[in-house]
N, C-alpha and C positions, 0 to 999 in steps of 0.2 A: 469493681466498677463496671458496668453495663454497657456494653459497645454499641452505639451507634448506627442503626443502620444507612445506610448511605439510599439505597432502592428504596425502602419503605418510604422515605423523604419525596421521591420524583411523585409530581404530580402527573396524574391519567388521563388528567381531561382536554390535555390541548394536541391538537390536530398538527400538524404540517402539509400543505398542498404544496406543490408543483407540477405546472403542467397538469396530465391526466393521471396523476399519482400522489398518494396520501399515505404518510406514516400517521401511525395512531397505535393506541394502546387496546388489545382487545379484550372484551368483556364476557360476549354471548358467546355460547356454546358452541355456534356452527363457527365463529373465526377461530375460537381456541383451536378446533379440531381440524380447520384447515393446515392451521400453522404447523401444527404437528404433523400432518399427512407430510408436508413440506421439508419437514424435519428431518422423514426418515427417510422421503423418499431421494433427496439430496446426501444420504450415509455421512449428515454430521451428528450424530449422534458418537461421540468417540468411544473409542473401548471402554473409559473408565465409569463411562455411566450406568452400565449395568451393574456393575460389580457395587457403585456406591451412589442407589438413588436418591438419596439425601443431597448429593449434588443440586438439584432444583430444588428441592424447598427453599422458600421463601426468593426464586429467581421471578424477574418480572420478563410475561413475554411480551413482543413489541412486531407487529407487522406492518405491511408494506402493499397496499392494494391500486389495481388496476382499478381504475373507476369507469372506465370507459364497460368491462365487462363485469364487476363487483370481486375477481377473481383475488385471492393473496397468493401475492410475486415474490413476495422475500419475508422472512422473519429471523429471529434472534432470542437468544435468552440473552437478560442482564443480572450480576450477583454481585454481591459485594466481594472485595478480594480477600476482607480480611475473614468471610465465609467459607469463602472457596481455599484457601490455605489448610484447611483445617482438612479436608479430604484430602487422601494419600493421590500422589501424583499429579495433583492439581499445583501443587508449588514449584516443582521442578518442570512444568510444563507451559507456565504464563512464569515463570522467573520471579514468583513471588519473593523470595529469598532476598531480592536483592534492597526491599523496602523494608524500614523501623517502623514497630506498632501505629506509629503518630502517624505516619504516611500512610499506611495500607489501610487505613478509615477512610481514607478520601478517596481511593481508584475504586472504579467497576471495573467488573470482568466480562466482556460479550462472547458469549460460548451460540454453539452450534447455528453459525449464522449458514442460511440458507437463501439460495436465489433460485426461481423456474430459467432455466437455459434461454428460455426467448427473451431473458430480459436481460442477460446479464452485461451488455451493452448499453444499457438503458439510462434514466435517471433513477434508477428504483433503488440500489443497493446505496448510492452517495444519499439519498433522501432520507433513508431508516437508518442508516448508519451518523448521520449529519442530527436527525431530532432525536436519537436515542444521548449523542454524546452532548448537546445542547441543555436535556433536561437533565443529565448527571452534573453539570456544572453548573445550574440554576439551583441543584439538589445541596450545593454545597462543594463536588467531590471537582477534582483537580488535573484527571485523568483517566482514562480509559486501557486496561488489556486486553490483548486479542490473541490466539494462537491461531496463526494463519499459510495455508496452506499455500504452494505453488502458482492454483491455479487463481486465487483470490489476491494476491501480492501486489498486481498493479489496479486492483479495485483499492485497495487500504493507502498501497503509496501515493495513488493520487490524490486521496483525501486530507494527508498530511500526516498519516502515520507510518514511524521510523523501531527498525529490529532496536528488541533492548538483548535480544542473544543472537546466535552464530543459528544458521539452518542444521535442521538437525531432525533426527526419527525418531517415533515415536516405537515400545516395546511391541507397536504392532506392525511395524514396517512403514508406518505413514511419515510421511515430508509435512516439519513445521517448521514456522518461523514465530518466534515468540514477538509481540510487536504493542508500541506504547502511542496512543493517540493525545497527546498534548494539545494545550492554547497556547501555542508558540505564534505570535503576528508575523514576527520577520518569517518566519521558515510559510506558514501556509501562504503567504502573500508570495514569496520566489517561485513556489511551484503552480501559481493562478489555483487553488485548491477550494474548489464548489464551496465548502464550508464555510469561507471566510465572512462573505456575504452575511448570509444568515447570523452570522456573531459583532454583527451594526452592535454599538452601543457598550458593547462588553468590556468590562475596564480589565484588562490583562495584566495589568500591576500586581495583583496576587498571585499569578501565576509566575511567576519570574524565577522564585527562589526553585522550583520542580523543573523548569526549562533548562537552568543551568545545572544540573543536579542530572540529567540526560546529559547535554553537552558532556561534562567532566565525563561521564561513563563511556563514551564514543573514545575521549582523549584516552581511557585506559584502555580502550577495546579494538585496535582501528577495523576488525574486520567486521564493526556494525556501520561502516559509513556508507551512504548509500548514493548515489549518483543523484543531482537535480534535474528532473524534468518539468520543461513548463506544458503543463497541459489548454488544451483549448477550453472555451466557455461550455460548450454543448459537448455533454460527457457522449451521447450519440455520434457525434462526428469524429469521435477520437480513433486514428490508426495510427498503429506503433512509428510510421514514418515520421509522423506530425513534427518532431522537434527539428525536423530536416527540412521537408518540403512545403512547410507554411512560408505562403506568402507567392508561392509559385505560381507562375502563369498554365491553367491546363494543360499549354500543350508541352511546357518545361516539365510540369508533375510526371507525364508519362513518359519522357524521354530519360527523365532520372531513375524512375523505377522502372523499365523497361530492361535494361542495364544491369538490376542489380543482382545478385544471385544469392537464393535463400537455400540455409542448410539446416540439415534436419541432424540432430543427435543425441545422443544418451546421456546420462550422467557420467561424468568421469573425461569426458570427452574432448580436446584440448584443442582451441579454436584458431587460439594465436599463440604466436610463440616468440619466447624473449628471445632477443636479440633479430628477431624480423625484421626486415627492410624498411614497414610502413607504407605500404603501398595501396595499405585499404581500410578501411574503417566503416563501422557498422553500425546497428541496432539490436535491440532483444527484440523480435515478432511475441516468441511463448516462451513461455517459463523463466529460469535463471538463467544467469551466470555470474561465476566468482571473478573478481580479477587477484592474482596469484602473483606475490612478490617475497623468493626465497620461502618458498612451502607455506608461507601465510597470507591468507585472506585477508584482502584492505581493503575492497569494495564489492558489494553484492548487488548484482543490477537485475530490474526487472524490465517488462515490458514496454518498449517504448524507450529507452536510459540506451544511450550512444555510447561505444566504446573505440576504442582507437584512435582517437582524433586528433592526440595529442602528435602520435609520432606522425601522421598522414599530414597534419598541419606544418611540421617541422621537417617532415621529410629525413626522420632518424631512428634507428632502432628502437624497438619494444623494450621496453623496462622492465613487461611485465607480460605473466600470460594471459589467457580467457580463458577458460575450463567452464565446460556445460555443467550446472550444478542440481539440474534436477532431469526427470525421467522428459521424453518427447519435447526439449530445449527446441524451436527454431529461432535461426537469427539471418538478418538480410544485411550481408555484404555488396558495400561501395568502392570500385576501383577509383584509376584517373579519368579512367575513358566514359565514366560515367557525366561527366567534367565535360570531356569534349561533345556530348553527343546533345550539350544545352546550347542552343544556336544565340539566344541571347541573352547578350553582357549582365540584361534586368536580374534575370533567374539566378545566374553565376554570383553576381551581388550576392544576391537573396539567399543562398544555398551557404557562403561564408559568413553572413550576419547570425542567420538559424544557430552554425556551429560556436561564433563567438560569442553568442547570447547562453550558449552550454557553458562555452568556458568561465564565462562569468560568475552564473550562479555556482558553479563550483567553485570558486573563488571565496564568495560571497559566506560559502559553507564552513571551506576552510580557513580562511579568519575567525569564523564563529568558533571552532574549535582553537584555535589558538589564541583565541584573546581571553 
């Protein structure tokens, strides 16, 4: 019987605008060859593509341009997964293993995605990323893999995609996160996640049986759960503080962060410690961290995703540690004093609502896994 292809199905000829930026599919000669300057000059091209360039046949590419200068800011390749399984290392690398024939028809795979550094702040990477996973689900397909790197984690987590594996390196020393982009309504609505918008109309009924199908794998996996961050509307205004200091008065914002003290560290590196006091609680600024309970990993947090708050709230021992989980980890620590130094009552509100708005959606998560 004849498989399917899932990419051949996405139609090319529709655009996505926002703002002064456009995903689209390229055709002409000089977009193809930007994209790929882009390709290489960003080093995602991974090891195994040389070894096996049959990897891209039959991948569709997809970029991401500035219209203001005609410039391409981000591209992508997309393949089908039940394509990309069939090349050595491509399955232990996107977790294909973990899907039945009947499923792996339906996921793409977005390999060697690429941003220019001036935009990766931008709306540019939620834009290509948002109309590339919009035409795979119009195409028929049900989900999207990604294998994604450190520095890309809270570009993918704030869109609504969640690890379907543990972080982990590649035979060439590289830091991956293997990672699964669902039509999950509840979970992209908890995190305000840019994509939702854009999926107006969409009947998510179909998607229900793949959504819980991730949940149960979380319930056998705990150390893929990941912290909920609500992110702002303007992917531009987003700073790792944001689930804290929103809502603040200017002159409370600087009083709070004035205060707080950022650390800089390596992997392996051990932030907080069980049985600690609780006397501070924090943020990811860059890169990971694990939180570590009894040598195993139960939550992987990225940019932006609060840690500590529980015993800082309760004023009791760490349950649990923080261990830096990738290379040049910063994170910015909140004392009490950080507390005292907000003159008014408004802010001090404001700064406990931020955290019990955390504690919620975490709530919110862990019900999902346990219903």
């Amino acid at each position: 019987m004849k498989m399917t292809s899932l990419i051949s199905n996405i139609s090319l000829q529709w655009d996505l605008w926002i703002g002064p930026y456009r995903a689209f599919f390229p055709t002409n000669k000089e977009d193809l060859r930007d994209c790929i300057r882009l390709i290489k000059e960003a080093g995602t091209l991974d090891g195994l593509e040389g070894a096996h360039p049959e990897s891209s046949a039959g991948a569709q590419l997809a970029a991401c341009q500035d219209t203001r200068s005609g410039a391409i800011i981000a591209s992508l390749r997309m393949a089908d997964a039940a394509q990309e399984q069939s090349i050595p290392g491509k399955s232990e690398q996107y977790h294909l293993y973990l899907f039945d024939a009947q499923r792996l028809e339906k996921l793409a795979v977005f390999f060697q995605f690429a941003i220019h550094p001036a935009h990766e702040k931008s709306q540019a990477a939620p834009l290509l990323l948002s109309h590339c996973f919009i035409e795979v689900l119009k195409a028929g397909g049900q989900a999207v893999l990604m294998s994604c790197d450190p520095g890309h984690y809270s570009i993918y987590k704030r869109l609504g995609m969640r690890p379907i594996g543990p972080l982990g390196k590649t035979t060439e020393g590289l830091f991956r996160i293997p990672m699964i982009f669902l039509p999950d309504q509840e979970y992209l609505s908890l995190i305000n996640s840019p994509i939702l918008p854009l999926l107006r109309g969409v009947n998510f009924e179909p998607y229900h049986a793949i959504c819980q199908w991730y949940y149960q794998l979380v319930r056998e996996n705990s150390e893929l759960q990941t912290a909920a961050t609500y992110y702002p509307e303007n992917q531009e205004d987003f700073e790792g503080h944001h689930a804290i200091t929103e809502g603040l008065s200017e002159k409370g914002r600087e009083a709070f962060l004035k205060n707080a003290m950022v650390i800089r560290c390596r992997e392996g590196e051990v932030l907080i410690t069980e049985n600690d006091g609780g006397k501070t609680f924090g943020f990811v600024r860059k890169g990971l961290v694990k939180v570590v309970i009894g040598a195993k990993t139960v939550v992987l947090l990225g940019e932006g995703d609060i840690f500590g708050e529980i015993a800082y709230i309760l004023q009791s021992k760490r349950t649990a540690e923080v261990v830096a989980a990738s290379p040049d980890t910063e994170v910015v620590l909140f004392s009490e004093s950080a507390f005292v130094r907000l003159e008014s009552e408004a802010d001090r509100a404001i700064v406990w609502r931020n955290l019990a708005r955390v504690l919620a959606q975490r709530l919110v998560l862990t019900n999902k896994l346990l219903s």
